[in-house]
C-alpha positions as a Markdown table, in Angstrom:
| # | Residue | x | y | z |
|---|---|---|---|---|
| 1 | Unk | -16.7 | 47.6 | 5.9 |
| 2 | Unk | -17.5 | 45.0 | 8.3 |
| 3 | Unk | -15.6 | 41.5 | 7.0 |
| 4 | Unk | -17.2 | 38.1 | 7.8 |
| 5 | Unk | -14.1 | 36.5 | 10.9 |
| 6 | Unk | -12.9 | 33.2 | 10.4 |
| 7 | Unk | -13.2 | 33.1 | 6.6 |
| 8 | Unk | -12.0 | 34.8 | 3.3 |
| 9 | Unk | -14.6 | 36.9 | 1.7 |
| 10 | Unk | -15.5 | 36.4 | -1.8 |
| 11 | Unk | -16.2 | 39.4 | -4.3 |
| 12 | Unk | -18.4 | 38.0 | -7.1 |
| 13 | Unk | -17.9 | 40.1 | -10.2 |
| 14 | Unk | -20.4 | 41.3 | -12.3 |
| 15 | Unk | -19.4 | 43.4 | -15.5 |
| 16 | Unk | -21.9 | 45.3 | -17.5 |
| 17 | Unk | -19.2 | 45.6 | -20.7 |
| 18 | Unk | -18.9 | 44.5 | -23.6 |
| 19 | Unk | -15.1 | 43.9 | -24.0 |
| 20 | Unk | -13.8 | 42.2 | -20.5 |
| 21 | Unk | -11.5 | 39.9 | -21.0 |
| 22 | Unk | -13.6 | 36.8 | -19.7 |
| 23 | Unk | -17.3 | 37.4 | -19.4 |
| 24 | Unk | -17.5 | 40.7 | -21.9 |
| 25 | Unk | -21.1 | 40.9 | -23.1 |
| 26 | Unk | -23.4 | 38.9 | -21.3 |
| 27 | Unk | -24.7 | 41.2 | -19.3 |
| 28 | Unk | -24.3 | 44.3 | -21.3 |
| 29 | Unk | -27.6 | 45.4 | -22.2 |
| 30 | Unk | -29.2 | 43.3 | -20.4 |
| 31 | Unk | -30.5 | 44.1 | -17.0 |
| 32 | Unk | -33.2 | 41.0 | -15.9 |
| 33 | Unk | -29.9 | 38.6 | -16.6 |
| 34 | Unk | -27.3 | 40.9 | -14.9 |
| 35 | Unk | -29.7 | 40.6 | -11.7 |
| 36 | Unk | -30.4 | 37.5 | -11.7 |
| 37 | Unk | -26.9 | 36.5 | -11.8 |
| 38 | Unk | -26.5 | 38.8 | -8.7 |
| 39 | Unk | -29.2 | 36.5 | -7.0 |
| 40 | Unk | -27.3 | 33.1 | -8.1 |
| 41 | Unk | -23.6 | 34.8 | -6.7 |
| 42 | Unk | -25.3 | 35.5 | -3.4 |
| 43 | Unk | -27.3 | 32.3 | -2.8 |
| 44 | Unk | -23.8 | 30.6 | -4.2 |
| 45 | Unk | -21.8 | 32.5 | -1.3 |
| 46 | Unk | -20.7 | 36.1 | -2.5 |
| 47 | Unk | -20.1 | 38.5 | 0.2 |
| 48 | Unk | -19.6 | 41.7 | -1.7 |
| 49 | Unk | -20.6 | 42.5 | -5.7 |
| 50 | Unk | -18.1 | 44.0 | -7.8 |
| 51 | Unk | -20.1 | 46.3 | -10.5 |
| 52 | Unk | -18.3 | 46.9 | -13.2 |
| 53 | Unk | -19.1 | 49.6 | -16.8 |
| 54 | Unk | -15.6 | 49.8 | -17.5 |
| 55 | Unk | -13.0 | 47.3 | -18.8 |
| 56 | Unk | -10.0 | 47.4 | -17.3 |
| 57 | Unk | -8.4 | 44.5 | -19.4 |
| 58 | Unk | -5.1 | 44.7 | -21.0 |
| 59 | Unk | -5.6 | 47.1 | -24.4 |
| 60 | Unk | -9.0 | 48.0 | -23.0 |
| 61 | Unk | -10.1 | 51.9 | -24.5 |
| 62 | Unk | -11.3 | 54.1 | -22.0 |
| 63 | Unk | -15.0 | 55.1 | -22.6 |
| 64 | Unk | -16.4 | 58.4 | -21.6 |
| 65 | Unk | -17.9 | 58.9 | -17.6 |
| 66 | Unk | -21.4 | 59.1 | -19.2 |
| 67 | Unk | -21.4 | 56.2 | -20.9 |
| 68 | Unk | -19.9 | 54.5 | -18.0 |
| 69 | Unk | -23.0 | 55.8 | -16.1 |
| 70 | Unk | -25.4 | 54.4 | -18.3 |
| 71 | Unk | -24.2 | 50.8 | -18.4 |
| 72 | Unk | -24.0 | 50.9 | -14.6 |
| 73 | Unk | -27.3 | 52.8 | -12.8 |
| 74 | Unk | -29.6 | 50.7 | -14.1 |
| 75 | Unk | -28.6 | 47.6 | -12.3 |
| 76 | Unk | -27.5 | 49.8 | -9.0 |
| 77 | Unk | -30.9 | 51.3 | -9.0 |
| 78 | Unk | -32.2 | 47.7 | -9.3 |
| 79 | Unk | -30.1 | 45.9 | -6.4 |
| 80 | Unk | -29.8 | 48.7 | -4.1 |
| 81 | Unk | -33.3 | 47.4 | -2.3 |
| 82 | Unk | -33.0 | 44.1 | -3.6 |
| 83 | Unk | -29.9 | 42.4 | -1.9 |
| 84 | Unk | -27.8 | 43.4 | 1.7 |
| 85 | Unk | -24.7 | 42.1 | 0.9 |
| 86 | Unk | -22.8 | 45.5 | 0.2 |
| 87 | Unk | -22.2 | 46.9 | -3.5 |
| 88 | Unk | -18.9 | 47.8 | -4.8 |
| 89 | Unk | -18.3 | 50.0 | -8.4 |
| 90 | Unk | -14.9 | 49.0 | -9.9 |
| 91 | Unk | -14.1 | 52.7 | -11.4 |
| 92 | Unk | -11.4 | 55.3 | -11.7 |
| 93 | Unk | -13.5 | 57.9 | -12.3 |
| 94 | Unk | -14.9 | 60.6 | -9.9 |
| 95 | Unk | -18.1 | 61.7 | -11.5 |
| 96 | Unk | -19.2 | 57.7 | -12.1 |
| 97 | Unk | -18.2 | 57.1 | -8.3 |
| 98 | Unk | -20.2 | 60.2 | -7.2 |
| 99 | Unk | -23.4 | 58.7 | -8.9 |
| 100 | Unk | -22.9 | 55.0 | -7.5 |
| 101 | Unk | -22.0 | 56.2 | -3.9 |
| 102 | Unk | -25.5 | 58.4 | -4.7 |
| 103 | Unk | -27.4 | 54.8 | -5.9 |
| 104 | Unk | -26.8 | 52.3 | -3.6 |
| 105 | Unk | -23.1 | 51.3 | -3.9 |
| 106 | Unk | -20.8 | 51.8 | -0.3 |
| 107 | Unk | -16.7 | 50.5 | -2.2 |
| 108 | Unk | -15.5 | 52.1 | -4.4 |
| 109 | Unk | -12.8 | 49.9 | -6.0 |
| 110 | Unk | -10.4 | 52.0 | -7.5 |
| 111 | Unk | -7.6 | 50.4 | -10.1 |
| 112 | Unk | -5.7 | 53.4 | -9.9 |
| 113 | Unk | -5.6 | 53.6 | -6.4 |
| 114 | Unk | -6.7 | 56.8 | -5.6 |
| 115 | Unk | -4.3 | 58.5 | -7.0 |
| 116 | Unk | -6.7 | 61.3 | -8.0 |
| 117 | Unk | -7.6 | 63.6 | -5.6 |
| 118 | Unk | -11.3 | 64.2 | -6.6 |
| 119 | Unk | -11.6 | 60.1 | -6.1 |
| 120 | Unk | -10.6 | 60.6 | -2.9 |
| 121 | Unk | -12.5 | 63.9 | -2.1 |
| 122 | Unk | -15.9 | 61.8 | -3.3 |
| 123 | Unk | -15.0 | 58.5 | -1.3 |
| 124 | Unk | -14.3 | 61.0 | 2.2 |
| 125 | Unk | -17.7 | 63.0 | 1.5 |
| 126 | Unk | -19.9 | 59.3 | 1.2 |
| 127 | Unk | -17.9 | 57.9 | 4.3 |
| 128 | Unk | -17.7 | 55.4 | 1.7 |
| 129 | Unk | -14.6 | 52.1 | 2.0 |
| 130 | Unk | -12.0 | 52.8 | -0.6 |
| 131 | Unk | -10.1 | 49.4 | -2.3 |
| 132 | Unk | -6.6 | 50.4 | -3.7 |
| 133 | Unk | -5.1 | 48.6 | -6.2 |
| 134 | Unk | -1.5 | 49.0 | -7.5 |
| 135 | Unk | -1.1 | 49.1 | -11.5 |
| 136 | Unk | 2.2 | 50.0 | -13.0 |
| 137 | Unk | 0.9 | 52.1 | -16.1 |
| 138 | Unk | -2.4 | 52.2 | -17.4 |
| 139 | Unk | -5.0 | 49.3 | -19.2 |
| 140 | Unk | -4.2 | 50.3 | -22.6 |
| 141 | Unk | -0.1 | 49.8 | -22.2 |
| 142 | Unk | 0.6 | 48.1 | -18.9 |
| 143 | Unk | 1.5 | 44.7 | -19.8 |
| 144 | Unk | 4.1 | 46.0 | -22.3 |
| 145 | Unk | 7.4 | 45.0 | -20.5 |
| 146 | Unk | 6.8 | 45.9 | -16.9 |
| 147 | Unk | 9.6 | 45.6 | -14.5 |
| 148 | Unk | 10.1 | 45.8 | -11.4 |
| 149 | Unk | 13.7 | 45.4 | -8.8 |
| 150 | Unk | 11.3 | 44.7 | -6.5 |
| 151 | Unk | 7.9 | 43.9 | -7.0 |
| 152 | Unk | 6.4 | 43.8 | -3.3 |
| 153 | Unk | 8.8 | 46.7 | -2.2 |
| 154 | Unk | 8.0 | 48.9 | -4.6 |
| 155 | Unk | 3.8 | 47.8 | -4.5 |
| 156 | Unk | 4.0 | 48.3 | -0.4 |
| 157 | Unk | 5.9 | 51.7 | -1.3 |
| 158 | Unk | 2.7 | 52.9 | -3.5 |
| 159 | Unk | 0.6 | 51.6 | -0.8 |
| 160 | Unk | 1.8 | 53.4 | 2.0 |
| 161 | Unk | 1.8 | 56.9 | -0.4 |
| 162 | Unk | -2.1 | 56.2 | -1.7 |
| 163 | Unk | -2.1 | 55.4 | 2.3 |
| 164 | Unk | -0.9 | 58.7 | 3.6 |
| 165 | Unk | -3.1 | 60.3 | 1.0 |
| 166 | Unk | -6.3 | 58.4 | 1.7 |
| 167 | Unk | -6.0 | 59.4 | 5.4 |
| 168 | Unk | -5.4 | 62.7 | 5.2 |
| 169 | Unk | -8.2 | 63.3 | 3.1 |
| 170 | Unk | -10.6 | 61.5 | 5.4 |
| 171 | Unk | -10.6 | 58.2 | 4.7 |
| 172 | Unk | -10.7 | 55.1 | 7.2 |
| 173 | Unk | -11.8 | 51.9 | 5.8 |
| 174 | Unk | -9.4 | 51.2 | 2.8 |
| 175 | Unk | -8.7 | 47.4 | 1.4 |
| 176 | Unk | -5.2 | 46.8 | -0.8 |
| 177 | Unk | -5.5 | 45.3 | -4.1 |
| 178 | Unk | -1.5 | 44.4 | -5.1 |
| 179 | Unk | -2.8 | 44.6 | -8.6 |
| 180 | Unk | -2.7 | 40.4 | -9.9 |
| 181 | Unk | -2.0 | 41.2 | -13.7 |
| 182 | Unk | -1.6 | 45.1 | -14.0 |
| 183 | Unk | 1.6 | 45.6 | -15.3 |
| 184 | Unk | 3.0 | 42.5 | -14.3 |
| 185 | Unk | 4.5 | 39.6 | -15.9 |
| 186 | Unk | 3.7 | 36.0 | -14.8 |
| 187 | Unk | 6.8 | 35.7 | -12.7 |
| 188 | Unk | 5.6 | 39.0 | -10.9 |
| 189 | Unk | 2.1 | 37.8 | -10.4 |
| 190 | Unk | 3.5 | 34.0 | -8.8 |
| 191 | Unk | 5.7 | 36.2 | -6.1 |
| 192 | Unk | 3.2 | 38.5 | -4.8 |
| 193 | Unk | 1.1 | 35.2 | -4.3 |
| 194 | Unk | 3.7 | 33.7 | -3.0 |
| 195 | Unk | 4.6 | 36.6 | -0.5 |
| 196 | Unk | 1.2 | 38.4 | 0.4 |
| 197 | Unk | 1.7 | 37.9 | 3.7 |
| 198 | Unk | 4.5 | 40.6 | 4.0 |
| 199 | Unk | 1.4 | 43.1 | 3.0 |
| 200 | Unk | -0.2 | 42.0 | 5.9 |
| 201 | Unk | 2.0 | 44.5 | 7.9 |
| 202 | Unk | 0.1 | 47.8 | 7.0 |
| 203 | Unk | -2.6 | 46.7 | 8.7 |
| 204 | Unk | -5.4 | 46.9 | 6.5 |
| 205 | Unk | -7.5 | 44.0 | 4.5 |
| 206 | Unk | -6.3 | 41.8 | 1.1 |
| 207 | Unk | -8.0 | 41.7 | -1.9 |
| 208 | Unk | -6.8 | 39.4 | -5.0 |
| 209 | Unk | -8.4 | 39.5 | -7.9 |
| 210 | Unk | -6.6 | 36.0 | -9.5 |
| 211 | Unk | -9.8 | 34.9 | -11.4 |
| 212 | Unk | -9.0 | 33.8 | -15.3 |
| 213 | Unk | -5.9 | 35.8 | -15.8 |
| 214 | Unk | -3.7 | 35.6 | -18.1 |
| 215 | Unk | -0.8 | 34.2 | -15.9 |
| 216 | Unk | -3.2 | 30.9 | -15.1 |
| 217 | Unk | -3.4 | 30.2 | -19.1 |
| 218 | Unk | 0.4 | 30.9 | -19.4 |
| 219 | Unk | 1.3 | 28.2 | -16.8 |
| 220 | Unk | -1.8 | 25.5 | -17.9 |
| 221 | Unk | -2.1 | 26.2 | -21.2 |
| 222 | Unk | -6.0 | 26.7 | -21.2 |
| 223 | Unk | -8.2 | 29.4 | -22.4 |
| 224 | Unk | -10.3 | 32.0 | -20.1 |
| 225 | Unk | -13.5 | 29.9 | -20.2 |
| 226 | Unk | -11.3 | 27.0 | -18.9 |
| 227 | Unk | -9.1 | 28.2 | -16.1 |
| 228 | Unk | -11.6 | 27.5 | -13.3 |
| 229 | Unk | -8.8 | 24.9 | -11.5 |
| 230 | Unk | -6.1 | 27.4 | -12.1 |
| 231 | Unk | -8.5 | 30.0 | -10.1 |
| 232 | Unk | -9.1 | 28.1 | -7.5 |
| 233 | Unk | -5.7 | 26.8 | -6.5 |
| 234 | Unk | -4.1 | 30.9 | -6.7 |
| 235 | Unk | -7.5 | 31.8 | -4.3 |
| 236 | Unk | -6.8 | 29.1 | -1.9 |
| 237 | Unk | -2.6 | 30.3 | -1.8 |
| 238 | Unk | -4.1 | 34.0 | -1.7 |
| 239 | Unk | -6.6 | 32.9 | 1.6 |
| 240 | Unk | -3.8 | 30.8 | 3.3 |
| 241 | Unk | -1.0 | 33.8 | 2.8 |
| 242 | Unk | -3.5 | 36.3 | 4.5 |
| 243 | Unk | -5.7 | 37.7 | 2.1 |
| 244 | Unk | -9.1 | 38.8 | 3.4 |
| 245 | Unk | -11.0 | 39.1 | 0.0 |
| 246 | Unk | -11.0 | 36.9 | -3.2 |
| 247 | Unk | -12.7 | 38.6 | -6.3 |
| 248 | Unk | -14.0 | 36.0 | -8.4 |
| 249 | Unk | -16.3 | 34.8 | -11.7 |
| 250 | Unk | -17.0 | 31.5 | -9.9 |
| 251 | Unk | -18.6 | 32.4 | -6.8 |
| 252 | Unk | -19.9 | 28.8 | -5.9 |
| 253 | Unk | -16.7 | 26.9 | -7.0 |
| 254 | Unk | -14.9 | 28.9 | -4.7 |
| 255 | Unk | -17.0 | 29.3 | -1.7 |
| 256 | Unk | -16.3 | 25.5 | -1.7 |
| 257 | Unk | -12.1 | 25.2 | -2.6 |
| 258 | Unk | -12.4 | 28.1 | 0.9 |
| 259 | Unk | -14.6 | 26.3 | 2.9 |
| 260 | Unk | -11.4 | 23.8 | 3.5 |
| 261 | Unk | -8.8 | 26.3 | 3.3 |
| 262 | Unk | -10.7 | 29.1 | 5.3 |
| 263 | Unk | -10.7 | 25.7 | 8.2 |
| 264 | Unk | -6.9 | 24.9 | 8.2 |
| 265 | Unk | -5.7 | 28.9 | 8.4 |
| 266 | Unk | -8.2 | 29.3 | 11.1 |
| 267 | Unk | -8.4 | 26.4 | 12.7 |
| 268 | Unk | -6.0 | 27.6 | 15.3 |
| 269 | Unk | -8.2 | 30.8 | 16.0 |
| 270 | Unk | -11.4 | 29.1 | 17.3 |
Protein backbone atom coordinates (compact mmCIF):
# COMPACT_ATOMS: atom_id res chain seq x y z
CA UNK A 1 0.00 0.00 0.00
CA UNK A 2 1.01 3.42 -0.83
CA UNK A 3 2.13 5.28 2.64
CA UNK A 4 1.61 9.10 3.07
CA UNK A 5 6.04 10.55 2.87
CA UNK A 6 7.08 12.72 5.42
CA UNK A 7 4.71 11.64 8.22
CA UNK A 8 3.62 8.50 10.34
CA UNK A 9 0.41 7.08 9.32
CA UNK A 10 -2.17 6.61 11.82
CA UNK A 11 -4.55 3.27 11.89
CA UNK A 12 -7.71 4.32 13.69
CA UNK A 13 -9.30 1.23 15.22
CA UNK A 14 -12.67 0.33 15.09
CA UNK A 15 -13.85 -3.05 16.84
CA UNK A 16 -17.16 -4.50 16.29
CA UNK A 17 -16.79 -6.85 19.76
CA UNK A 18 -18.08 -7.09 22.62
CA UNK A 19 -15.07 -7.96 24.93
CA UNK A 20 -11.89 -5.69 23.67
CA UNK A 21 -10.07 -4.69 26.24
CA UNK A 22 -10.77 -0.84 25.82
CA UNK A 23 -13.65 0.02 23.64
CA UNK A 24 -15.62 -3.66 23.81
CA UNK A 25 -19.20 -3.02 23.01
CA UNK A 26 -19.88 0.16 21.58
CA UNK A 27 -20.04 -0.64 18.39
CA UNK A 28 -21.16 -4.14 18.56
CA UNK A 29 -24.49 -4.29 17.19
CA UNK A 30 -24.60 -1.21 16.15
CA UNK A 31 -23.80 -0.28 12.68
CA UNK A 32 -25.15 3.71 12.15
CA UNK A 33 -22.56 4.45 15.32
CA UNK A 34 -19.75 2.10 14.08
CA UNK A 35 -19.87 4.35 10.78
CA UNK A 36 -20.09 7.28 12.01
CA UNK A 37 -17.18 6.85 14.07
CA UNK A 38 -15.30 5.85 10.82
CA UNK A 39 -16.37 9.41 9.54
CA UNK A 40 -15.14 11.27 12.79
CA UNK A 41 -11.48 9.03 12.62
CA UNK A 42 -11.06 10.15 9.03
CA UNK A 43 -12.07 13.85 9.22
CA UNK A 44 -9.75 13.65 12.72
CA UNK A 45 -6.71 12.27 10.49
CA UNK A 46 -6.87 8.35 10.11
CA UNK A 47 -5.08 7.02 7.24
CA UNK A 48 -6.08 3.43 7.26
CA UNK A 49 -9.24 1.65 9.44
CA UNK A 50 -8.48 -1.25 11.37
CA UNK A 51 -11.83 -3.49 11.39
CA UNK A 52 -11.95 -5.69 13.98
CA UNK A 53 -14.88 -8.96 15.00
CA UNK A 54 -12.47 -10.63 16.94
CA UNK A 55 -10.76 -9.85 20.32
CA UNK A 56 -7.50 -10.39 20.56
CA UNK A 57 -7.10 -9.15 24.21
CA UNK A 58 -5.28 -11.12 26.76
CA UNK A 59 -7.84 -14.25 27.93
CA UNK A 60 -9.95 -13.30 24.90
CA UNK A 61 -12.04 -16.84 23.58
CA UNK A 62 -11.89 -17.46 20.09
CA UNK A 63 -15.38 -17.25 18.42
CA UNK A 64 -16.26 -19.26 15.45
CA UNK A 65 -15.32 -17.75 11.52
CA UNK A 66 -19.06 -17.25 11.10
CA UNK A 67 -19.76 -15.30 13.75
CA UNK A 68 -16.74 -13.33 13.04
CA UNK A 69 -18.36 -12.71 9.66
CA UNK A 70 -21.39 -11.48 10.87
CA UNK A 71 -20.12 -8.83 13.24
CA UNK A 72 -17.78 -7.59 10.46
CA UNK A 73 -19.73 -7.49 6.73
CA UNK A 74 -22.09 -5.31 7.69
CA UNK A 75 -19.98 -2.30 8.27
CA UNK A 76 -17.48 -3.41 5.20
CA UNK A 77 -20.38 -3.60 2.99
CA UNK A 78 -21.31 -0.03 4.39
CA UNK A 79 -17.72 1.77 4.07
CA UNK A 80 -16.44 0.07 1.07
CA UNK A 81 -18.22 3.07 -1.20
CA UNK A 82 -18.34 5.33 1.53
CA UNK A 83 -14.67 6.37 2.44
CA UNK A 84 -11.03 5.96 0.25
CA UNK A 85 -8.84 5.76 2.87
CA UNK A 86 -8.00 2.00 2.55
CA UNK A 87 -9.78 -0.85 4.93
CA UNK A 88 -7.79 -3.16 6.95
CA UNK A 89 -9.59 -6.61 8.88
CA UNK A 90 -7.56 -7.43 12.01
CA UNK A 91 -8.08 -11.46 11.71
CA UNK A 92 -6.28 -14.76 11.84
CA UNK A 93 -8.63 -16.53 10.05
CA UNK A 94 -8.67 -17.55 6.37
CA UNK A 95 -12.32 -17.92 5.56
CA UNK A 96 -13.18 -14.29 7.45
CA UNK A 97 -10.09 -12.76 5.32
CA UNK A 98 -11.48 -14.34 2.06
CA UNK A 99 -14.88 -12.55 2.70
CA UNK A 100 -13.30 -9.02 3.63
CA UNK A 101 -10.67 -9.12 0.73
CA UNK A 102 -14.24 -10.05 -1.27
CA UNK A 103 -16.11 -6.67 0.58
CA UNK A 104 -14.07 -3.94 0.30
CA UNK A 105 -11.15 -4.48 2.68
CA UNK A 106 -7.29 -4.44 0.79
CA UNK A 107 -4.86 -5.40 4.66
CA UNK A 108 -5.23 -8.05 6.11
CA UNK A 109 -3.72 -7.62 9.58
CA UNK A 110 -2.73 -10.76 10.74
CA UNK A 111 -1.78 -11.32 14.73
CA UNK A 112 -0.39 -14.46 14.03
CA UNK A 113 1.61 -13.45 11.30
CA UNK A 114 0.81 -15.55 8.67
CA UNK A 115 1.85 -18.41 9.97
CA UNK A 116 -0.93 -20.31 8.24
CA UNK A 117 -0.59 -21.14 4.93
CA UNK A 118 -4.27 -20.73 3.69
CA UNK A 119 -3.84 -16.91 5.21
CA UNK A 120 -1.21 -16.57 3.00
CA UNK A 121 -2.69 -18.43 -0.07
CA UNK A 122 -5.89 -15.88 0.30
CA UNK A 123 -3.75 -12.57 0.82
CA UNK A 124 -1.42 -13.75 -2.68
CA UNK A 125 -4.80 -14.56 -4.63
CA UNK A 126 -6.41 -10.69 -3.58
CA UNK A 127 -2.96 -9.09 -4.37
CA UNK A 128 -3.91 -7.87 -1.08
CA UNK A 129 -0.92 -5.98 1.71
CA UNK A 130 -0.34 -8.48 4.45
CA UNK A 131 0.61 -6.81 8.26
CA UNK A 132 2.59 -9.39 10.41
CA UNK A 133 2.63 -9.22 13.78
CA UNK A 134 4.79 -11.25 16.23
CA UNK A 135 2.88 -12.96 19.32
CA UNK A 136 4.69 -15.35 21.52
CA UNK A 137 1.71 -17.89 22.18
CA UNK A 138 -1.77 -17.28 21.59
CA UNK A 139 -4.62 -14.49 23.25
CA UNK A 140 -5.94 -16.82 25.66
CA UNK A 141 -2.35 -17.70 27.41
CA UNK A 142 0.20 -15.25 26.15
CA UNK A 143 0.79 -13.00 28.87
CA UNK A 144 1.45 -15.95 31.27
CA UNK A 145 5.22 -15.54 31.93
CA UNK A 146 6.70 -14.82 28.56
CA UNK A 147 10.35 -14.71 28.04
CA UNK A 148 12.55 -13.90 25.92
CA UNK A 149 16.95 -13.92 25.82
CA UNK A 150 16.35 -11.67 23.33
CA UNK A 151 13.31 -9.97 22.60
CA UNK A 152 14.23 -8.01 19.22
CA UNK A 153 16.53 -11.00 18.08
CA UNK A 154 14.30 -13.49 18.39
CA UNK A 155 11.00 -11.03 16.94
CA UNK A 156 13.42 -10.11 13.78
CA UNK A 157 14.10 -13.95 13.63
CA UNK A 158 10.17 -14.66 13.20
CA UNK A 159 10.01 -11.87 10.91
CA UNK A 160 12.40 -12.88 8.43
CA UNK A 161 10.74 -16.81 8.58
CA UNK A 162 6.88 -15.28 8.07
CA UNK A 163 9.21 -13.14 5.54
CA UNK A 164 10.56 -15.95 3.48
CA UNK A 165 7.16 -17.55 3.64
CA UNK A 166 5.12 -14.47 2.59
CA UNK A 167 7.35 -14.09 -0.52
CA UNK A 168 7.39 -17.26 -1.72
CA UNK A 169 3.84 -17.59 -1.70
CA UNK A 170 3.31 -14.35 -3.68
CA UNK A 171 3.23 -11.70 -1.46
CA UNK A 172 4.88 -8.17 -1.90
CA UNK A 173 3.55 -5.52 0.27
CA UNK A 174 3.93 -6.75 3.93
CA UNK A 175 4.05 -4.21 7.07
CA UNK A 176 5.82 -5.67 10.62
CA UNK A 177 3.83 -5.48 13.73
CA UNK A 178 6.64 -6.45 16.63
CA UNK A 179 3.61 -7.46 18.61
CA UNK A 180 3.40 -4.22 21.67
CA UNK A 181 1.71 -6.53 24.40
CA UNK A 182 1.53 -10.13 22.93
CA UNK A 183 3.37 -12.20 25.06
CA UNK A 184 5.38 -9.68 26.52
CA UNK A 185 5.93 -8.23 29.79
CA UNK A 186 6.32 -4.39 30.38
CA UNK A 187 10.07 -4.52 30.30
CA UNK A 188 9.73 -6.31 26.83
CA UNK A 189 7.35 -3.82 25.48
CA UNK A 190 9.75 -0.48 26.83
CA UNK A 191 12.80 -2.20 24.69
CA UNK A 192 11.23 -2.83 21.45
CA UNK A 193 10.13 0.88 21.78
CA UNK A 194 13.22 1.75 22.66
CA UNK A 195 15.01 -0.20 19.81
CA UNK A 196 12.55 -0.24 16.69
CA UNK A 197 14.92 1.21 14.70
CA UNK A 198 17.06 -1.98 14.48
CA UNK A 199 13.72 -3.43 12.54
CA UNK A 200 14.10 -0.91 10.25
CA UNK A 201 16.81 -3.11 8.46
CA UNK A 202 14.39 -5.68 6.73
CA UNK A 203 13.21 -3.15 4.71
CA UNK A 204 9.64 -3.11 5.04
CA UNK A 205 7.17 -0.52 6.98
CA UNK A 206 6.51 -0.26 11.16
CA UNK A 207 3.42 -0.67 12.70
CA UNK A 208 2.81 -0.25 16.64
CA UNK A 209 -0.09 -0.81 18.10
CA UNK A 210 0.80 1.08 21.73
CA UNK A 211 -2.79 2.45 22.25
CA UNK A 212 -4.21 1.75 26.09
CA UNK A 213 -2.11 -1.25 26.83
CA UNK A 214 -1.52 -2.63 29.71
CA UNK A 215 2.20 -1.68 30.04
CA UNK A 216 0.97 2.25 29.96
CA UNK A 217 -1.36 1.54 33.18
CA UNK A 218 1.53 -0.45 34.79
CA UNK A 219 4.01 2.44 34.57
CA UNK A 220 1.11 5.52 35.34
CA UNK A 221 -1.08 3.84 37.32
CA UNK A 222 -4.31 4.79 35.32
CA UNK A 223 -7.09 2.69 33.93
CA UNK A 224 -7.70 2.08 29.98
CA UNK A 225 -10.21 4.93 29.62
CA UNK A 226 -7.39 7.17 31.02
CA UNK A 227 -4.20 6.33 29.39
CA UNK A 228 -4.63 8.80 26.50
CA UNK A 229 -0.93 10.73 27.67
CA UNK A 230 0.65 7.41 28.21
CA UNK A 231 -0.44 6.70 24.30
CA UNK A 232 0.69 9.44 23.01
CA UNK A 233 4.14 9.80 24.46
CA UNK A 234 4.93 5.59 23.24
CA UNK A 235 3.37 6.83 19.50
CA UNK A 236 5.64 9.81 19.35
CA UNK A 237 9.01 7.34 20.55
CA UNK A 238 7.46 4.70 18.12
CA UNK A 239 7.35 7.68 14.95
CA UNK A 240 10.88 9.17 15.99
CA UNK A 241 12.53 5.39 16.14
CA UNK A 242 11.14 4.65 12.55
CA UNK A 243 7.89 3.41 12.69
CA UNK A 244 5.67 4.06 9.61
CA UNK A 245 2.27 3.31 11.17
CA UNK A 246 0.62 4.09 14.62
CA UNK A 247 -2.68 2.09 15.34
CA UNK A 248 -4.65 4.03 17.63
CA UNK A 249 -8.30 4.70 19.59
CA UNK A 250 -7.48 8.40 19.60
CA UNK A 251 -7.16 9.32 16.08
CA UNK A 252 -7.35 13.21 16.59
CA UNK A 253 -5.19 13.41 19.80
CA UNK A 254 -2.58 11.81 17.96
CA UNK A 255 -2.65 13.24 14.51
CA UNK A 256 -1.70 16.27 16.69
CA UNK A 257 1.30 14.78 19.36
CA UNK A 258 2.71 13.63 15.28
CA UNK A 259 2.21 16.69 13.69
CA UNK A 260 5.46 17.97 15.87
CA UNK A 261 7.18 14.81 15.96
CA UNK A 262 6.48 13.75 12.23
CA UNK A 263 8.39 17.73 11.72
CA UNK A 264 11.65 17.10 13.81
CA UNK A 265 12.32 13.30 12.29
CA UNK A 266 11.70 14.76 8.95
CA UNK A 267 12.77 17.90 9.05
CA UNK A 268 16.11 16.99 7.61
CA UNK A 269 14.33 15.20 4.58
CA UNK A 270 12.64 18.26 2.96
Amino acid sequence: MHLPPYKTAIMGILNITPDSFSDGGIYYHNTELALRHTEVMIADGADIIDLGGQSSRPGADIIPPEEEIDRILPILQELKDEIRVPISVDTFKPAVAKVALENGASIINDITGLTDPKMRYIVAEHKATAIIMHMKGDPKTMQECPTYDDVVAEIKEFFLRQIDAATADGISDIILDPGIGFGKTVQHNLELLRRLSEFTDLGFPLLVGASRKSFIGHITGLPVTNRLEGTLAANVVASLNGTSIVRVHDVRQTARALQISDAIHYSQSE
